[in-house]
VOGU-3710 file (C-alpha; in Angstrom, 3 decimals, decimal comma):
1> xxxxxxxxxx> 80,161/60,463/85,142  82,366/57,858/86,929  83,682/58,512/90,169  87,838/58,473/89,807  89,182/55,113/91,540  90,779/56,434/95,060  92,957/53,124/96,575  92,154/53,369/100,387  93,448/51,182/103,141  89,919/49,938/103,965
11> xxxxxxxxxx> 91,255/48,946/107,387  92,117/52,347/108,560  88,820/53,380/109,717  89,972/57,063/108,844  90,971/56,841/105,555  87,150/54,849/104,751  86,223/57,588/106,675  87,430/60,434/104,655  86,514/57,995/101,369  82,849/57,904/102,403
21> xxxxxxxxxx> 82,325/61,937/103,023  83,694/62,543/99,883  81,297/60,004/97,683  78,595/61,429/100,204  79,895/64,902/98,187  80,433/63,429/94,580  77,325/61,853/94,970  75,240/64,886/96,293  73,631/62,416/98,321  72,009/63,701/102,162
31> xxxxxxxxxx> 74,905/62,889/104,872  72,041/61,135/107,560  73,611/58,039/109,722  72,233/55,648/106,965  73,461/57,046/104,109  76,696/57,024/106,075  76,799/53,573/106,911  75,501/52,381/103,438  78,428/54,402/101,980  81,145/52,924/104,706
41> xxxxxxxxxx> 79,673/49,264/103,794  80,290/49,509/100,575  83,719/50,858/100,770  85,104/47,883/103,087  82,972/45,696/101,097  80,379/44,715/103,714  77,187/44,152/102,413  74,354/46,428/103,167  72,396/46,360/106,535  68,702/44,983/105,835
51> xxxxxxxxxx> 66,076/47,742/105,711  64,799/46,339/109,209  67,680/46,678/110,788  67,650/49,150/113,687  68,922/53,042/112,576  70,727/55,254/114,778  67,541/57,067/115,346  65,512/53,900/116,779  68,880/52,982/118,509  68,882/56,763/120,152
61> xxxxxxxxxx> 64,920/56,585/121,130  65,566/52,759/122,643  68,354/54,562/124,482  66,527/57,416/125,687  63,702/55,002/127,019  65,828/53,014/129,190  67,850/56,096/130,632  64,048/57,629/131,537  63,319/54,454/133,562  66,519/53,615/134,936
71> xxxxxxxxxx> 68,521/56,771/135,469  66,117/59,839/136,473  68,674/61,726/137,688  69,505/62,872/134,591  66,413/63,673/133,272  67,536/67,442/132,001  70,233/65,607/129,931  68,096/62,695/128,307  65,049/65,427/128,004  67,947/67,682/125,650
81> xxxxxxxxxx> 69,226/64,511/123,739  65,652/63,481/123,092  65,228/67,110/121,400  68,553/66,665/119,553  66,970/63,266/118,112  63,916/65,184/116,762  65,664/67,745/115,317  68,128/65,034/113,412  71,024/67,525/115,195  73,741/64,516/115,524
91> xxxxxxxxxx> 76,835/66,956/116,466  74,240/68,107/119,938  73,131/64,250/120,678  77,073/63,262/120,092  77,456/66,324/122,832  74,619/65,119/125,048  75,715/61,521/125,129  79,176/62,261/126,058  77,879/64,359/129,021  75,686/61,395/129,738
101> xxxxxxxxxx> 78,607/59,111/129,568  80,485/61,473/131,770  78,225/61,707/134,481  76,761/57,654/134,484  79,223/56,321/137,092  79,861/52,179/136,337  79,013/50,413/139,980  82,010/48,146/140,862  82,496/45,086/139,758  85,240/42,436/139,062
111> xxxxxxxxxx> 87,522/42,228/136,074  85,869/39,242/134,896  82,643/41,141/135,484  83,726/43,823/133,260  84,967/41,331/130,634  81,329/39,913/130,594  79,591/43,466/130,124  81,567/43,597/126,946  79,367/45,175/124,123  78,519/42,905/121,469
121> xxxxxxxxxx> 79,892/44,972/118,281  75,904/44,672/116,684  73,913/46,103/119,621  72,313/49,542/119,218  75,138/51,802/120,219  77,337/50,768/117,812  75,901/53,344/115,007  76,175/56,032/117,874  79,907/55,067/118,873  80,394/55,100/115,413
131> xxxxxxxxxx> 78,946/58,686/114,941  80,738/60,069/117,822  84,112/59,496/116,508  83,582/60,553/113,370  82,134/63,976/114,852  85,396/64,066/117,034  87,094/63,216/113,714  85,780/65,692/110,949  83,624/67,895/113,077  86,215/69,067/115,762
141> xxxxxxxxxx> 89,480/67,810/114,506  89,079/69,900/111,540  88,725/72,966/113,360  92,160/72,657/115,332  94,098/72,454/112,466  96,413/75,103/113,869  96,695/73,147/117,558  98,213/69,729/116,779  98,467/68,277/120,100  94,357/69,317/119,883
151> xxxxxxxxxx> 94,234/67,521/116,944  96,267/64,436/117,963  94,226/64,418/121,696  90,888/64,633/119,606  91,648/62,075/117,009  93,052/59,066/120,290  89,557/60,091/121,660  88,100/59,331/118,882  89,813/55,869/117,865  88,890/55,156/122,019
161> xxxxxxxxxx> 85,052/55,535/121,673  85,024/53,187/118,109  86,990/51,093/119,535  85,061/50,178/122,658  84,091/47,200/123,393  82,876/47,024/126,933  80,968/50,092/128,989  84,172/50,346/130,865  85,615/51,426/127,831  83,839/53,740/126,577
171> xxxxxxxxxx> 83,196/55,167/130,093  87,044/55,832/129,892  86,965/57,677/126,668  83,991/59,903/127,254  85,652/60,835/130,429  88,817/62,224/127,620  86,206/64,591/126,728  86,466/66,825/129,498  90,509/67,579/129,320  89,748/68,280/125,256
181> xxxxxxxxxx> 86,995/70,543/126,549  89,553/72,598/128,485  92,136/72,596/126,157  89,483/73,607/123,323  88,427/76,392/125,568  92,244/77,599/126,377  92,490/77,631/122,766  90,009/79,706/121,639  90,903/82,328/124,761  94,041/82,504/123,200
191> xxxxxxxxxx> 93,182/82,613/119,541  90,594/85,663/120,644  93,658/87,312/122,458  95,439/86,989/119,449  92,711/88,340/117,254  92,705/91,366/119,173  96,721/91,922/119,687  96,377/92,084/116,085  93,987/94,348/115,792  95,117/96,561/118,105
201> xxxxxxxxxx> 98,725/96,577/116,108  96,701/97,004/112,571  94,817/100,091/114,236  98,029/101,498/115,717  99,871/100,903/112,846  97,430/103,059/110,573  96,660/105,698/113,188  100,468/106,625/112,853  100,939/106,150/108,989  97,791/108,706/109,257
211> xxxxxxxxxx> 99,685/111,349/111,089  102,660/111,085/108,253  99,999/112,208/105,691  98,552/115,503/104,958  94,616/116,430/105,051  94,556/116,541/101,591  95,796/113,496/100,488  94,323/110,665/98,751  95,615/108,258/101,245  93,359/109,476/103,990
221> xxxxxxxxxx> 90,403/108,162/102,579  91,264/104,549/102,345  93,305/104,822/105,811  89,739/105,908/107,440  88,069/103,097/105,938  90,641/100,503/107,921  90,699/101,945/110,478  86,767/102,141/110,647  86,440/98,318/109,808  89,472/97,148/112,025
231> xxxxxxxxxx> 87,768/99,164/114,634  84,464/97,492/114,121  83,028/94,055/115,241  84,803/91,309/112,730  82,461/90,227/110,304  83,359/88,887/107,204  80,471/90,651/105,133  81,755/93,512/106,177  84,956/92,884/105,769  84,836/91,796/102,482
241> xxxxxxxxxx> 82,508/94,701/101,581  84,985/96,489/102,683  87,960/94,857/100,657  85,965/94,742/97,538  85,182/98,810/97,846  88,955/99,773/98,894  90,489/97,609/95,808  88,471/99,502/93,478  88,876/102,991/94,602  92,698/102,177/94,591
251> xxxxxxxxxx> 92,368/100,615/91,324  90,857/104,104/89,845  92,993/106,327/92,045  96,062/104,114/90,385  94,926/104,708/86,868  93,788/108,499/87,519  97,493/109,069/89,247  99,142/107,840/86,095  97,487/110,235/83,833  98,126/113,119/86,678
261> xxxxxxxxxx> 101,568/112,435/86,090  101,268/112,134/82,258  100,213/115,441/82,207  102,433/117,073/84,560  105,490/115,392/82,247  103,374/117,445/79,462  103,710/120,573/80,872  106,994/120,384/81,901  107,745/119,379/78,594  105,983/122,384/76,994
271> xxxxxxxxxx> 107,058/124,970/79,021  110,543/123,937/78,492  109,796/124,159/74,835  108,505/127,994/75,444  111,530/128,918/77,432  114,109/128,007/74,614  111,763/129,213/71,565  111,702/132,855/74,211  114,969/132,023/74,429  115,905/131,736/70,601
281> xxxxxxxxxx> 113,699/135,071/69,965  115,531/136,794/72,381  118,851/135,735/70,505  117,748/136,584/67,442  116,551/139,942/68,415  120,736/140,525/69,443  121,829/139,383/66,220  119,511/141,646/64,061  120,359/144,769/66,744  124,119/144,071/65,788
291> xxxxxxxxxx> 123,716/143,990/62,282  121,834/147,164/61,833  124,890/148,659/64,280  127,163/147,653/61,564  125,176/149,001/59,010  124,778/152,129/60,589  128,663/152,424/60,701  128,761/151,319/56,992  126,432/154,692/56,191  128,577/156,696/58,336
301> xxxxxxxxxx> 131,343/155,794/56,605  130,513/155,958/53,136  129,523/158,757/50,680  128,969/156,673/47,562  125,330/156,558/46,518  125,537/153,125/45,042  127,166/151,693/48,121  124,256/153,593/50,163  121,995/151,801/47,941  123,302/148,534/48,219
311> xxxxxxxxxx> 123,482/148,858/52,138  119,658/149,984/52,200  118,545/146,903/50,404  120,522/144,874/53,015  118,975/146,839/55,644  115,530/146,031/54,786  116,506/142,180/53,933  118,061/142,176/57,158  114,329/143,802/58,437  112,491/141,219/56,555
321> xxxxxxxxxx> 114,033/138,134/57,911  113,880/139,367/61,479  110,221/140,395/60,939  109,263/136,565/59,350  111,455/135,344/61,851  109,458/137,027/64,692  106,107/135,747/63,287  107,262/131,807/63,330  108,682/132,773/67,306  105,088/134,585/67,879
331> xxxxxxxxxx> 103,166/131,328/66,161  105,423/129,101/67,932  104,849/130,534/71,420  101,133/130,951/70,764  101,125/126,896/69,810  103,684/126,263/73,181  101,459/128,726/75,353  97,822/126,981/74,244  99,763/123,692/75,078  100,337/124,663/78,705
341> xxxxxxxxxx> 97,099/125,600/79,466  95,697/122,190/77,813  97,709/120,725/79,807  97,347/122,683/82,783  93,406/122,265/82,499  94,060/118,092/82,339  96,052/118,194/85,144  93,008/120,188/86,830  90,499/117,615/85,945  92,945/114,461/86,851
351> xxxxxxxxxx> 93,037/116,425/90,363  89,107/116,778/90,379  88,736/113,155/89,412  91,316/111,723/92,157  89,314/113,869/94,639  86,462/112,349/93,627  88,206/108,768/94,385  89,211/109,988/97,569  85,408/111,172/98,365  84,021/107,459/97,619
361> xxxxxxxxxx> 85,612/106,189/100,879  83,602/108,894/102,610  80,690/106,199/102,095  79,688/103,328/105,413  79,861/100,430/102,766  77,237/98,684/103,755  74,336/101,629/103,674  75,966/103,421/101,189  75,468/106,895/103,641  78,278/109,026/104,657
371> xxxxxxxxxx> 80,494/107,161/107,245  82,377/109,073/110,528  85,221/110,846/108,171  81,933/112,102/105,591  79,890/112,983/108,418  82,565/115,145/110,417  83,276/116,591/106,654  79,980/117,680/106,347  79,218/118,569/109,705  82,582/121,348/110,033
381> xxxxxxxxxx> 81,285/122,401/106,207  78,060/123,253/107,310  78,427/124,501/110,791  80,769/127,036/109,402  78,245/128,263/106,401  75,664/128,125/109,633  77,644/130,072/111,690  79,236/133,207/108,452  75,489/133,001/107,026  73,781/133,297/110,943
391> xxxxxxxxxx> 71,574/131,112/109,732  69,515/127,990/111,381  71,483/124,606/111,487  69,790/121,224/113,075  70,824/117,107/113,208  68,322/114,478/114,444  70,331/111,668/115,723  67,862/108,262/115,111  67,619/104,737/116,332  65,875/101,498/114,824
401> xxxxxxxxxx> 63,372/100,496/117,420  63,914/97,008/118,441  66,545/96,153/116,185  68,057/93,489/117,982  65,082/91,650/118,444  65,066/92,026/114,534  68,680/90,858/114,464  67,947/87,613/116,263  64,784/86,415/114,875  65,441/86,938/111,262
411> xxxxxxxxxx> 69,390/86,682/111,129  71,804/89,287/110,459  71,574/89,161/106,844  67,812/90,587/107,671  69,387/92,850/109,923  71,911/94,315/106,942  69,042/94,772/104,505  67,077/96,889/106,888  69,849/99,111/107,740  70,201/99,437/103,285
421> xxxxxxxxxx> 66,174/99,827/103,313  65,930/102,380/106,243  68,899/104,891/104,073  67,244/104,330/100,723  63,389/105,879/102,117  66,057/108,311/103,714  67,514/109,672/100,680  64,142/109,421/98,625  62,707/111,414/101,427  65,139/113,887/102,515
431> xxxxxxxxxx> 66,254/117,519/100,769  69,403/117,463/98,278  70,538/119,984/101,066  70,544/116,989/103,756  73,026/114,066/104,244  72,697/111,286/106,223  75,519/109,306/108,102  76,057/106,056/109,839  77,419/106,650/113,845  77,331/103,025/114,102
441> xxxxxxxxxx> 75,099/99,716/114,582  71,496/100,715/113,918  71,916/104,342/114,761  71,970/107,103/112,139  72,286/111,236/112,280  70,564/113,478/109,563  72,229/117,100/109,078  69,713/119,200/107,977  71,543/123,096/106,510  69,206/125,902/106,941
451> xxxxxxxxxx> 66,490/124,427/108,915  64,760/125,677/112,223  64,133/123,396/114,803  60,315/122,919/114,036  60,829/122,270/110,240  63,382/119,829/111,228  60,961/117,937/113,540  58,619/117,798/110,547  61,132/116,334/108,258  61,680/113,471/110,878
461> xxxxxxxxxx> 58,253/112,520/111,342  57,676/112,804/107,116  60,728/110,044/107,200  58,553/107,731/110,064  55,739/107,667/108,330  57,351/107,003/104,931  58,802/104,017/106,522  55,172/102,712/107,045  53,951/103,028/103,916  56,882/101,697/102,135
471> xxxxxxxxxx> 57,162/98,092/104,046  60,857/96,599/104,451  60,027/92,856/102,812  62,072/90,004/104,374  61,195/86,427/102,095  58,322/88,283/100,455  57,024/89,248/104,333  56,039/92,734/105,037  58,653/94,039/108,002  57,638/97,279/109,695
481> xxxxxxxxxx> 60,594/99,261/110,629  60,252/102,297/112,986  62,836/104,695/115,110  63,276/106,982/117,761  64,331/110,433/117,066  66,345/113,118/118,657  66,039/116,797/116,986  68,526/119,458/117,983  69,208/122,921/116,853  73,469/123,584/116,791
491> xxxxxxxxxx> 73,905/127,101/118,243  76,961/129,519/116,868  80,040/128,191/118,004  78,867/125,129/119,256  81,031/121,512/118,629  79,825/118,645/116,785  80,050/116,459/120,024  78,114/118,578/122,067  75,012/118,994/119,363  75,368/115,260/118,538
501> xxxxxxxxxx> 75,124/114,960/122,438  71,661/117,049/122,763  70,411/115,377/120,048  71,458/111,834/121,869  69,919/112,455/124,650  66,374/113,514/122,985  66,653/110,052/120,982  66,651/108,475/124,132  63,742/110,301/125,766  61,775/109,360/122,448
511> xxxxxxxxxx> 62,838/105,713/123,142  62,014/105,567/126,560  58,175/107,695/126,137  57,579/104,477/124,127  59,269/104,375/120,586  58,319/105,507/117,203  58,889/109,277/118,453  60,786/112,106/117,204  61,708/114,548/120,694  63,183/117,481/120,445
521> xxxxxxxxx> 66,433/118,661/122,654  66,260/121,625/124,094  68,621/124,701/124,169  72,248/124,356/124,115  73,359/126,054/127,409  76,526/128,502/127,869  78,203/125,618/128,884  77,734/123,283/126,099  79,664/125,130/123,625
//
């Protein structure tokens, strides 16, 4: 496929700039230094460097030689820009070499000195010069789009170092690099400041919309689960985890709401319907009592037998009709009455269902276990069975041993999936009685309903071992993943902070005896409570 004709200025040095990263992109071609310059060649129509011609690499290792010999003062700095070269990392050697720059002070000399120490546009720095502006350019320009003067100080530093033509010169523009330092520091103070003002506002802004809403209400779900993320560090898995779970639940609580109030206009319909047919028998139940008044004044009045006949065969006419009209009134308020309750029983389930939607935000959406709102849930549901049955309630409060270690070796991602893993053995392991809950980070608490302590302990240690039979794989690697445990039995009466507390504090002992333990807390004193 032909790549669309784009007319450049070819002697704006950023518009051949932008030209050549995005052929670098059409083309899917590697973006290394001589790729680069091939690319930027052909654009201004400069034919290609030979293939002997010295690359920025051999450039940066003739470099590095000379500042060994010559300059051993800064031996830390070439020793970290001779890594950089290794590792092909050209945004850390454009880093290194600016310190370098920064710190090499030129020795005196006279202007027509400094005229004659001009660099020859073809000697080995050029490539680098070249590099360094466009890293000022596209590497840290583009991520100050929303501080111009950043972007305007960045982009003069950057026209400086290409344009250099003497060591003077490019001493000068190196030495800009330390004010865009600053003000790059400044602005990412601020933009954290920011970050958290806003937060702050978001959290108090749903904290008070929370205390508008009943207990009961559908709302308080998906208010917990912003407040629990806003709350949280800002990651965007999470956050769009998070997203992606809230839009559906309100997508299904929107479509179970409209048929709630599809069947509430039912009802209402129907028993209107059954008030006016009562209504209408109640009527005609008058107008058949008045006729047989006037027919009873009719016999009073009369001695003819034929006149008595003829009122007799009214009267039971007049019976008749009321009787067949009382059946349709019966049938009809049968039919109105059986509506109702269908409708009463849809409304019932629509009710169940948007409960249901409420419940899913219960959920930590990573792990998929209860989060704070389903663990305090289930904790005040079973404390207060616990407490009306008298019978034994216990939580273990674990920890992933070494976790962070985990977290730093293998990446975060890594980190995610053995959180996922370490609830999935959970539920496989665990009683349908149990539930299991995310407090936060790597640390998880296990209500166990009608447990004693020692079963309890047993249950924990069944979970560690499970965990080392069925491995955690990372790339097709076998992970081991282990925790410390806390066990503690919640005496009658006592809060959910001060059991989760106990049960802490034995998690810790297990940690600190050497990991991999489950310790059980002991007693809650009068105090606790």
């Amino acid at each position: 496929m032909a790549e669309p004709t784009v007319k450049i200025n070819v002697s704006n040095p950023t518009e051949v700039a932008r030209e050549t990263l995005r052929r670098l992109a059409m083309r899917r071609i590697a973006p290394t230094p001589d790729n680069y310059q091939t690319l930027y060649d052909e654009i201004v129509g400069v034919p290609s460097a030979p293939a002997n011609k010295a690359t920025a690499e051999t450039a940066l290792a003739g470099l590095v030689s000379d500042l060994q010999e010559h300059h051993p003062a800064l031996s830390a700095q070439v020793a970290s820009l001779n890594k950089a070269i290794g590792k092909n990392d050209w945004r850390q050697c454009s880093w290194q070499l600016s310190e370098i720059a920064v710190q090499l002070k030129p020795q005196p000399v006279r202007p027509q000195a400094i005229e004659k120490a001009a660099l020859p546009q073809d000697d080995g720095l050029a490539p680098l010069r070249d590099l360094l502006a466009k890293t000022l350019e596209f590497g840290v320009a583009s991520q100050l789009t929303h501080t111009p003067r950043l972007v305007e100080q960045t982009q003069q530093i950057a026209v400086a170092v290409r344009e250099a033509g003497s060591a003077a010169a490019l001493l000068k523009a190196a030495a800009g690099l330390k004010n865009l330092w600053v003000g790059i520091e400044l602005q990412a103070s601020d933009a954290h400041n920011q970050q958290e003002t806003l937060k702050r506002i978001l959290l108090l802004l749903v904290e008070n919309i929370g205390e508008l809403l009943d207990d009961d209400t559908w709302l308080r779900g998906q208010l917990d689960m912003v407040q629990e993320v806003v709350a949280g560090p800002s990651r965007i898995q999470s956050l769009q985890e998070a997203e992606k779970r809230l839009k559906e639940v309100i997508y299904k609580q929107g479509m179970v709401k409209h048929g709630l109030r599809e069947a509430t206009a039912t009802l209402k319909a129907t028993m209107t319907t059954f008030v006016s047919r009562l209504s209408d028998v109640l009527a005609a139940n008058d107008e058949y009592q008045g006729k047989i008044s006037t027919h009873v004044e009719r016999i009073k009045g009369t001695e003819d037998v034929v006149e008595l006949n003829r009122i007799l065969e009214s009267l039971l006419d007049e019976t008749r009709s009321a009787q067949a009209d009382n059946r349709r009134a019966h049938d009809q308020l049968v039919h109105e009455r059986d509506s109702a309750l269908q409708a009463e029983s849809r409304i019932q389930q629509l009710e169940d269902q948007l409960a249901q939607m409420s419940a899913l935000v219960r959920e930590d959406p990573l792990t998929h276990s209860l989060n704070r709102r389903g663990l305090d849930d289930e904790f005040a549901r079973e404390s207060s069975r616990a407490d009306r049955h008298k019978t034994p309630f216990c939580i273990a409060v674990l920890d992933i041993d070494n976790f962070k270690v985990l977290n730093d070796k293998r990446g975060h991602k890594t980190g995610d999936e053995a959180l996922i893993h370490l609830v999935k053995i959970a539920k496989e392991e665990l009683r349908l009685t149990d539930h299991i809950a995310r407090l936060g980070g790597e640390e998880f608490l296990i209500i166990m309903p009608n447990t004693p302590l020692d079963e309890a302990a047993k249950i924990i240690t069944r979970l560690q071992r499970s965990l080392t039979k069925k491995y955690f794989l990372d790339n097709n690697e076998k992970v081991l993943i282990t925790f410390s445990a806390g066990v503690a039995e919640r005496t009658v009466g006592e809060s959910q902070e001060a059991s989760i507390g106990r049960a802490d504090s034995a998690m810790y002992e297990a940690k600190h005896s050497g990991k991999n333990r489950v310790c059980v807390a002991p007693a809650a004193t009068a105090e606790a409570g």
